[in-house]
C-alpha positions in Angstrom: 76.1 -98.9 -36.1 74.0 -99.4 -39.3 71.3 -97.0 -37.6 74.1 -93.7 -37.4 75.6 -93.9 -40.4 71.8 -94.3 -42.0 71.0 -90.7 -40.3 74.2 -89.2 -40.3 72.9 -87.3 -43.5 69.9 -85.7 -41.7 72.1 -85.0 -38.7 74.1 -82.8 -40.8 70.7 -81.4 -42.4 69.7 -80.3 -39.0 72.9 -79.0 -38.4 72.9 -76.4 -41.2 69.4 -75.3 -40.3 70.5 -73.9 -36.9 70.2 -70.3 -35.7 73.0 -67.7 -37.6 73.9 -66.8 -34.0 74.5 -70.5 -33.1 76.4 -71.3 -36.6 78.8 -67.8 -35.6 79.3 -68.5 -32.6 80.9 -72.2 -33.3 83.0 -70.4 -36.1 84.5 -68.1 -33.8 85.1 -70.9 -31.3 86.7 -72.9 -33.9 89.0 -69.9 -35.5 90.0 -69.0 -31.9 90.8 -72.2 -31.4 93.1 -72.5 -34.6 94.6 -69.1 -33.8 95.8 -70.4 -30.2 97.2 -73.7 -32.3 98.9 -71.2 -34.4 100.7 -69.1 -31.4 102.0 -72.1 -29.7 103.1 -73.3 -33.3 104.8 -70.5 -33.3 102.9 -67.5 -34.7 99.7 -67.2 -37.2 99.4 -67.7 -41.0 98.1 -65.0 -42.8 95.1 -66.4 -43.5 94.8 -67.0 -39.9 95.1 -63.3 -39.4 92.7 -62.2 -42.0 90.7 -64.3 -39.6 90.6 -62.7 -36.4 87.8 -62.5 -34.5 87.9 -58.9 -33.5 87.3 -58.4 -37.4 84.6 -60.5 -38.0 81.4 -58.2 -38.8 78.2 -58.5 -36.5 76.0 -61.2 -37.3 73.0 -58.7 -37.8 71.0 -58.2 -41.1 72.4 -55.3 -42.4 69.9 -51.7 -43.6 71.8 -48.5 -44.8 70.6 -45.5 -43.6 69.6 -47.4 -40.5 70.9 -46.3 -37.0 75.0 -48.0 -37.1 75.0 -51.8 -36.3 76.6 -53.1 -33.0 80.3 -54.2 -33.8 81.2 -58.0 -32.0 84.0 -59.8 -30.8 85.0 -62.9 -28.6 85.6 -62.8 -25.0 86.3 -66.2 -23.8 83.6 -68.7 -25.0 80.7 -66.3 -25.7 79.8 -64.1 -28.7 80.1 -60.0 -27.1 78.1 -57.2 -29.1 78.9 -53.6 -28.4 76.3 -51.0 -29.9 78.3 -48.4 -31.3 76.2 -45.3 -29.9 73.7 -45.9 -27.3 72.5 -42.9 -28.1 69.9 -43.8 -30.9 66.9 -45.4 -29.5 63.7 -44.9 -31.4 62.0 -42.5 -28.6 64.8 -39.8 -29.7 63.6 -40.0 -33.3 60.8 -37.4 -34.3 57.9 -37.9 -36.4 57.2 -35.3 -37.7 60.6 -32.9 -36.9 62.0 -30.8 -39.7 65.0 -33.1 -39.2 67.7 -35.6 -40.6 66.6 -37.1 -37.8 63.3 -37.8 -38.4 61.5 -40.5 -39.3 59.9 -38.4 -41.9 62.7 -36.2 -42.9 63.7 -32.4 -43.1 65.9 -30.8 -40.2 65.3 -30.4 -36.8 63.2 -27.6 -35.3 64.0 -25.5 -32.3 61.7 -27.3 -30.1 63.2 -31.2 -30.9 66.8 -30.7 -31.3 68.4 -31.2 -28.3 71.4 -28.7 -29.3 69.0 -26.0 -30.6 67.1 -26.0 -27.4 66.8 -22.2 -26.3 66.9 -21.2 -22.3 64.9 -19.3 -20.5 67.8 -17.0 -19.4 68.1 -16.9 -23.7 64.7 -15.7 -24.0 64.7 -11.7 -24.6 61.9 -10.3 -23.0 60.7 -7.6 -25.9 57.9 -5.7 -25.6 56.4 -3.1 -28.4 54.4 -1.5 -25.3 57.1 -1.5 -22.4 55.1 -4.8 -20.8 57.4 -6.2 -18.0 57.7 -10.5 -18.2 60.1 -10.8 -15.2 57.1 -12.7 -13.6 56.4 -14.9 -16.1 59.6 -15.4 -17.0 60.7 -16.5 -12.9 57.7 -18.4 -12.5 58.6 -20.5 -15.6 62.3 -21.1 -14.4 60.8 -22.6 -10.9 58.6 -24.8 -12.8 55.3 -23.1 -11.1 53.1 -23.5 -14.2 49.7 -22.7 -12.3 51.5 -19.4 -11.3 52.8 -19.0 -14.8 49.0 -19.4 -16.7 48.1 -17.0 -14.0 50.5 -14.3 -15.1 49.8 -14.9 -18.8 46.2 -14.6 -18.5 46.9 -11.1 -16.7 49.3 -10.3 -19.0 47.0 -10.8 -22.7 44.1 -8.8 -20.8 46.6 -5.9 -19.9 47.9 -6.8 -24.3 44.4 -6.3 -25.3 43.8 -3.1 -23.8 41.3 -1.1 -21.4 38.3 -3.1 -22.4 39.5 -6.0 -21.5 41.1 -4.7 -18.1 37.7 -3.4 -17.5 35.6 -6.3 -18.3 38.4 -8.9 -17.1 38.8 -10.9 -20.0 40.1 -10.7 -23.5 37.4 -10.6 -26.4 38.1 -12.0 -29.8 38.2 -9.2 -31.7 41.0 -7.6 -29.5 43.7 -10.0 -30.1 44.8 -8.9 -33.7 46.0 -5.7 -32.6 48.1 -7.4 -30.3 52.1 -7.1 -31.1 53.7 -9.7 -32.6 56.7 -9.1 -30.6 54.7 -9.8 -27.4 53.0 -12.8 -28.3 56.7 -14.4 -29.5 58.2 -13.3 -26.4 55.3 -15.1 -24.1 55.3 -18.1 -26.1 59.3 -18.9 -26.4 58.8 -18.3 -22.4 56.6 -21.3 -22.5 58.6 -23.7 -24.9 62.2 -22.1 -23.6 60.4 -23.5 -20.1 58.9 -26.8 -21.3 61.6 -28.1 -23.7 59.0 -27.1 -26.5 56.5 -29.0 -25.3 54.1 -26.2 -23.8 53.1 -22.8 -26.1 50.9 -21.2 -28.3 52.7 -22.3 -31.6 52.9 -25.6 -29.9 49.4 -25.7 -29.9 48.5 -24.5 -33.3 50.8 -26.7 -35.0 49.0 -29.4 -32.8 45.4 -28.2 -34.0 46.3 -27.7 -37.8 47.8 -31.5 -37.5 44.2 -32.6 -36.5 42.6 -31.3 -39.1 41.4 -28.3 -37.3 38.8 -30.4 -35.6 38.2 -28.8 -32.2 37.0 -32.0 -30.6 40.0 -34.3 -31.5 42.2 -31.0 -30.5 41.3 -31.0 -27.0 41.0 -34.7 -26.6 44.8 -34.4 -28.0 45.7 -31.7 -25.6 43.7 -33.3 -22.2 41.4 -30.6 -21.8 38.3 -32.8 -22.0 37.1 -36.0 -19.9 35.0 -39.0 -19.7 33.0 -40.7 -22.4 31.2 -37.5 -23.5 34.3 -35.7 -23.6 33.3 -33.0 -21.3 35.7 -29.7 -20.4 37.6 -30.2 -17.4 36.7 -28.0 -14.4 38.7 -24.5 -14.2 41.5 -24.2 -12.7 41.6 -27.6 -10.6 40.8 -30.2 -12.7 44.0 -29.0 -15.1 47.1 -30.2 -14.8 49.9 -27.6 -14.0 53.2 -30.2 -13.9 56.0 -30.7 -16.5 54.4 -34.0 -17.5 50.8 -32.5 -18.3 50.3 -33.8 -21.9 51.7 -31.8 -24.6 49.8 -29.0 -25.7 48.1 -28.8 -22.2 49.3 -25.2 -21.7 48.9 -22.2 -21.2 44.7 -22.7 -21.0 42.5 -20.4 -22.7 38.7 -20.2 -22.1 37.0 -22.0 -24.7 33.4 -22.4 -22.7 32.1 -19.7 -24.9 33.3 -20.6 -27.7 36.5 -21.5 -30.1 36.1 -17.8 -31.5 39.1 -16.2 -28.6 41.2 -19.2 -29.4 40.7 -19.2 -33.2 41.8 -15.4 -32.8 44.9 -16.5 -31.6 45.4 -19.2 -33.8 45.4 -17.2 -36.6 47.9 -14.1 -35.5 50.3 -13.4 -37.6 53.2 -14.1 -34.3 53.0 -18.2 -35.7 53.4 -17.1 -39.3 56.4 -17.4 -41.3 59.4 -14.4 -40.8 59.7 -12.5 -43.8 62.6 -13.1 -45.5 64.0 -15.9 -43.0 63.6 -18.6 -45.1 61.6 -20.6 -42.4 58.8 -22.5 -43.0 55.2 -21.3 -41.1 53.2 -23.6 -38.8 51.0 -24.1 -41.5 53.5 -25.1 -44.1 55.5 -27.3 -41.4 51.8 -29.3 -41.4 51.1 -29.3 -44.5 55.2 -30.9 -45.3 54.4 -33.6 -42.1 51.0 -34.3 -43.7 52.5 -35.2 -46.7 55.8 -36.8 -45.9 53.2 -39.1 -43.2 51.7 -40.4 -46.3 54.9 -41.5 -48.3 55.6 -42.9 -44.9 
């Protein structure tokens, strides 16, 4: 007897160090408890009432401007949490989106927000020389990308004119004169297709975010292998599925050189619309670049 009242002291010491989910948990025992004494008293107090479990806050540490916090309640014994949208999970959240959403701010881009997405069937197919982009366009929709980088190989060499018809492939210098109208309409085909995640902007915004450093560029987009990073074989050893890594396609031919894929790169199609008030591919970098290192 001596012995328990000696340690009752540290007995209630260990009993206010326990878990905050443990210590909540008895509460709301003990208050439903009282408010089930209280009905068959015949009815509750009104501090009872201000009581209530079902308004009792969540035992979670609190953030603002942090996704909503689950709301909690009693069922029977146990402690019940409801989130109240299931729909924020961290894999939803974009780095570097233009958006409210983002982790880094801005608003969302056409390519990440999910109620901005454009279809193919939204695509217009605009041409400023009359080119057809049916094929591309149905090859897309059935999800047959090797058939797709086919047609839009065929379709920059027939863009860049009768040299390159002739010869069978597009030179450098020949992709300038190249419409802007047709170089937007082939590459909202691919991201329209891909949920943004295939495309020529897609692409340059991905190179300009890696410093323009071709090496980590194809490392980023999977066209390279092995230890020695070495260029993947053409066409097999590409990978023509919906969960190739981003930036994988379309493919251009970069075993000569950068110089065809620095040409497009730098066409004025990924440049900022006059007078639309939207930011270039450049400028979205440059805003990510910075915003990554307030982050």
């Amino acid at each position: 007897r001596t012995a328990f009242h000696t340690h009752a002291p540290l007995r209630r010491r260990a009993a206010n160090t326990q878990q905050p989910g443990v210590q909540v948990t008895r509460i709301l025992q003990t208050v439903q408890m009282q408010t089930v004494r209280g009905q068959r008293a015949g009815g509750l107090t009104s501090h009872q009432r201000s009581l209530r479990p079902s308004a009792l806050p969540c035992p979670v540490h609190h953030q603002p401007n942090v996704h909503p916090l689950p709301q909690c309640s009693t069922s029977g014994r146990g402690l019940q949490c409801v989130a109240a949208s299931s729909s924020s999970k961290l894999g939803d959240v974009s780095l570097f989106g233009d958006s409210g959403s983002s982790l880094l701010g801005g608003a969302p881009s056409e390519a990440q927000d999910s109620k901005g997405k454009m279809s193919l069937e939204d695509v217009a197919l605009e041409s400023e020389v009359d080119m057809d982009y049916t094929k591309l366009r149905d090859s897309l929709k059935a999800q047959e990308f090797r058939a797709a980088e086919d047609e839009t190989r065929a379709l920059l060499i027939r863009l860049a004119g009768e040299g390159a018809v002739k010869r069978g492939w597009v030179y450098f210098s020949e992709v300038s004169p190249i419409s802007v109208k047709d170089f937007r309409t082939i590459d909202n085909l691919w991201k329209a297709a891909s949920n943004g995640k295939f495309g020529y902007s897609v692409q340059k915004e991905m190179f300009v975010q890696s410093q323009r450093r071709w090496a980590k560029f194809f490392k980023q987009i999977d066209w390279v292998q092995g230890e020695n990073n070495v260029y993947r074989k053409w066409p097999l050893e590409f990978n023509y599925t919906i969960d190739a890594p981003k930036g994988h396609l379309p493919l251009t031919n970069a075993l000569r050189g950068t110089q065809l894929f620095e040409a497009i790169f730098d066409h004025p199609a990924w440049d900022q619309k006059a007078g639309s008030g939207k930011m270039s591919i450049e400028e979205r970098s440059k805003a990510a670049g910075a915003n990554t290192m307030k982050f």
